[in-house]
N, C-alpha and C positions, 0 to 999 in steps of 0.2 A: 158589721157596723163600720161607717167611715169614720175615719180619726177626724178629733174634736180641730177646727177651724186654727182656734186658737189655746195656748198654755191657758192664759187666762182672762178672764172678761173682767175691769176693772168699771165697778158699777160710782157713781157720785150720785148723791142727791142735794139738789140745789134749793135756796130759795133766799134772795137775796145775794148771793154771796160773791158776786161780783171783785168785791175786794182782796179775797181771801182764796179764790181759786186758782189765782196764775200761778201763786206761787206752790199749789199740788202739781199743776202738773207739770210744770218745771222739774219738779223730783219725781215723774214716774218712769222717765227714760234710764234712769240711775236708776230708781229702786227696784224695777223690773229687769233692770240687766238681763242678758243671756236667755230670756223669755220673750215668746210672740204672747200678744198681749192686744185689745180692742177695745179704749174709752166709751162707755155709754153716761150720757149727763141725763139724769131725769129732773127738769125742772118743773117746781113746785109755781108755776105761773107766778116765777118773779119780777118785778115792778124797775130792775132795773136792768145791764144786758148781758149779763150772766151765759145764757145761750151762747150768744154770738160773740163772746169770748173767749166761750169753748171753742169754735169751731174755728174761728181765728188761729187760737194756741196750738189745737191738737187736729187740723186739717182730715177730716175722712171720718171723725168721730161721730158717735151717734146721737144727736138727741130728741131725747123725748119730753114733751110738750105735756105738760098732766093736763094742762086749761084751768087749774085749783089747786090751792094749795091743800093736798090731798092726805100730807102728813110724811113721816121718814118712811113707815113698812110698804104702803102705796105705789112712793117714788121706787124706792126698790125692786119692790119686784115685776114691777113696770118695766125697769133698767136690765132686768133679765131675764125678761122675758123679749126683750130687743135685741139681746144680744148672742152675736154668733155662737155658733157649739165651742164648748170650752172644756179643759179639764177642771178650773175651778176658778170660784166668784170670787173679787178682792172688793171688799166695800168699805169705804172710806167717804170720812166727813171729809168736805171743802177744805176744814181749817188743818188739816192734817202735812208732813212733812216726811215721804220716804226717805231711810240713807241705803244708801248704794248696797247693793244685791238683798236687799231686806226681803224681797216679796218670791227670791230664788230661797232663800231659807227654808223660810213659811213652807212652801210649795212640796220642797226636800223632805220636811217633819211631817207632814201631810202622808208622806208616799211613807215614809220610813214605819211611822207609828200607825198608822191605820185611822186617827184621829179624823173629825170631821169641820173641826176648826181649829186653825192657828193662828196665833194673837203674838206679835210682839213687845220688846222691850220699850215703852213709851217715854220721852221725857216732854217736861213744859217746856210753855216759852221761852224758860231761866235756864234751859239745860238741865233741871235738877228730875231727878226720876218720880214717874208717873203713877200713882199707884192704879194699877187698873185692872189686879185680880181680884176676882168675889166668890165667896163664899153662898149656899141657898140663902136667901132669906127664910129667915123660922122665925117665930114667937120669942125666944129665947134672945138668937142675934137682935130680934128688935127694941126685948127690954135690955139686952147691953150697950144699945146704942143712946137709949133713951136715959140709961144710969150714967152711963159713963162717958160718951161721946163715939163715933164711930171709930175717931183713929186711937182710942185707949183699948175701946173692946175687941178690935181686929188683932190685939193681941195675941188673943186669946181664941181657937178656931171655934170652941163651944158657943161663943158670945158675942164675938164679930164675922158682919159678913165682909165690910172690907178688908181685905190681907194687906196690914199693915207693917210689917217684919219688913226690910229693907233687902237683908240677906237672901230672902224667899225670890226673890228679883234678880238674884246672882245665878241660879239654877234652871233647869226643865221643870217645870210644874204644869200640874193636871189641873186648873182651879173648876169648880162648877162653872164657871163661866166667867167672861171679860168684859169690858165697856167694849160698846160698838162701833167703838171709831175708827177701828183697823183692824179688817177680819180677815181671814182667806179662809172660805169654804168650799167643801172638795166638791164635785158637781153631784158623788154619788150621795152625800149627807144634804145637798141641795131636792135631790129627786125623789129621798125618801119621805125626809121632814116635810119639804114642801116650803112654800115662800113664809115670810116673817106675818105676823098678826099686825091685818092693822085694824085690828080695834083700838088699839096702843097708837093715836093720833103720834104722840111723842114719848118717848122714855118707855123703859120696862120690856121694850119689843125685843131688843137684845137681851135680855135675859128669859124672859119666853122663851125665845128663841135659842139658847144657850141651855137651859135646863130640858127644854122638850128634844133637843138631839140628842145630850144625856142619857135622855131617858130611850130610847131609841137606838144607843149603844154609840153612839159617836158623838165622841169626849172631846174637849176642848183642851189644844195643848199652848202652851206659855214656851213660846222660845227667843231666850232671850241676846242669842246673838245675833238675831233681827233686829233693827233699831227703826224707829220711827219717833216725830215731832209732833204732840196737839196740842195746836195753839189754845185747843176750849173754848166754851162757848160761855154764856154767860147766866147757867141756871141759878149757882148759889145765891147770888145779887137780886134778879129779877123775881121781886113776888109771883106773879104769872105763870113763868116756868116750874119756879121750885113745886110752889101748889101743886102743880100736872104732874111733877116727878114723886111728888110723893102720895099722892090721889092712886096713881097707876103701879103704884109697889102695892098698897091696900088693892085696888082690885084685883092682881096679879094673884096673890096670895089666897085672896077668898077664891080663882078660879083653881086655885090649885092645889087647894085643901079643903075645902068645903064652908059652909054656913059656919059654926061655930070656931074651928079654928080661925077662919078670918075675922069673926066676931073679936076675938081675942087682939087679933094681928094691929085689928083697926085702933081696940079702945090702946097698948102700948102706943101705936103711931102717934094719936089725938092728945096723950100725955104726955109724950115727948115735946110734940107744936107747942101743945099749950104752957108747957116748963119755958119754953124760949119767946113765944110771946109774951109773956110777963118780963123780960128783959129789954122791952120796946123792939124785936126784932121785926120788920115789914115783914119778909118773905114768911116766916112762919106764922104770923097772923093772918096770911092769906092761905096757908096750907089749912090752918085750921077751921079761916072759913068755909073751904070746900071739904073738908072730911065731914062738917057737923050739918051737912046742909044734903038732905037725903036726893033733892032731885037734881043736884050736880054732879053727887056721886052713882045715881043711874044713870046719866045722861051718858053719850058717847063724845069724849074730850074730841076736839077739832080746834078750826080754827073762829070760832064764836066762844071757847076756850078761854085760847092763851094763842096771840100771834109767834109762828115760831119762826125763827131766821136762822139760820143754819150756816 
């Protein structure tokens, strides 16, 4: 077999994001340090010039044209399915910010632990840290979120799914899985699992995708002396998004427990909306109108959805 092209194929999915991208790849020559590396942009047929900004920035790069806004798992695996042989995929949001040798870490933990994804140290836009390990979703985690908020019951591992302990963030951790904004997956945990779901138009695809390698045998490692910046995007705020993000945790769950358990998963979620709607909250008054509304929760979430910008 010939050796893989490149270290690593470094995938972006766009859509919109004209603003927010110079400054990724401004940090990928730092964060990939000491690695051969090959930008591929898959754009979400954005409206402004995103493309040709790539190709401007990062000269030789690849992009791919969806013609639709096709969704994040789509653009994906679109993006590597374009890109040269590699020993492993780095997938990053637009809004994201490598620090210097981050994605030679990742790469390091990768080879060391046998792991089939690694996820660095995150902070926001304040420099303040990111919390971005999770726990499965259960029935359990979801009435601890809905009793107590998710960053009281991520206290607790039985009751949150977000790992909200600070300390936990100082160490190597194994979590079920991590938000997808800065991933590095090894090409062999790529070939086995196979590309991300995109029935998952937006949200959820990363944890699919994190709990089906799991289960597959290739774990997710947290190493935290990789550093990376995401600026975030703007689910909590936008009724639209949030809706989708928490739509796509209920159907995640019912595919992955069956009718009743999700029965279960769905009515805690619709208790929780509905505890927070009665506080005048928009966004959760619009979660709740799509969980109580049966032909939106079969429909398949796109962009007649919730428009997404990335």
């Amino acid at each position: 077999m010939s050796p893989p092209a490149v270290d690593v194929a470094v995938v972006v999915v766009t859509y919109n994001s004209a603003d927010v991208l110079p400054g990724l790849l401004d940090s990928l020559a730092d964060g990939l340090s000491g690695l051969s590396w090959h930008l591929v942009v898959a754009d979400n047929d954005s409206s402004d010039d995103v493309a040709s900004r790539a190709l401007d920035l990062v000269p030789g790069c690849t992009v791919v044209r969806m013609g639709r806004n096709a969704g994040y798992a789509a653009g994906l695996n679109a993006g590597v399915g374009a890109a040269p042989p590699h020993r492993a995929v780095l997938v990053l949001n637009p809004d994201v910010r490598l620090e210097p040798g981050c994605v030679a870490r990742l790469l390091d933990a990768l080879d060391r632990s046998g792991a089939g994804i690694a996820v660095p140290r995150l902070a926001d836009s304040g420099g303040h840290l990111h919390l971005s390990m999770r726990r499965e979703p259960t029935v359990l985690r979801a009435l601890g979120d809905a009793v107590m908020g998710a960053r009281r019951a991520g206290r607790w591992s039985r009751l949150g799914e977000l790992v909200t302990d600070p300390r936990v963030y100082d160490h190597p951790a194994t979590p079920d899985w991590a938000e997808g904004s800065t991933q590095l997956i090894s090409a062999r945990c790529w070939q086995t699992c196979g590309g991300w779901d995109e029935s998952f138009f937006l949200y959820s695809e990363e944890t699919e995708y994190g709990l089906r390698a799991r289960d597959a045998g290739y774990a997710t490692a947290y190493v935290p002396d990789a550093r990376a910046t995401h600026l975030q995007g703007d689910s909590t705020s936008s009724p639209g998004l949030w809706a989708l993000l928490v739509a796509n945790r209920v159907r995640l769950h019912r595919r992955r427990h069956g009718w009743l358990s999700g029965t279960v998963f769905w009515a805690v979620v619709v208790a929780r909306e509905a505890s927070r709607t009665a506080l005048g909250r928009a966004t959760n008054r619009a979660a709740l109108q799509m969980l109580t509304s049966p032909r939106r929760m079969r429909e398949s979430p796109g962009p007649h959805t919730v428009a997404w910008g990335g």
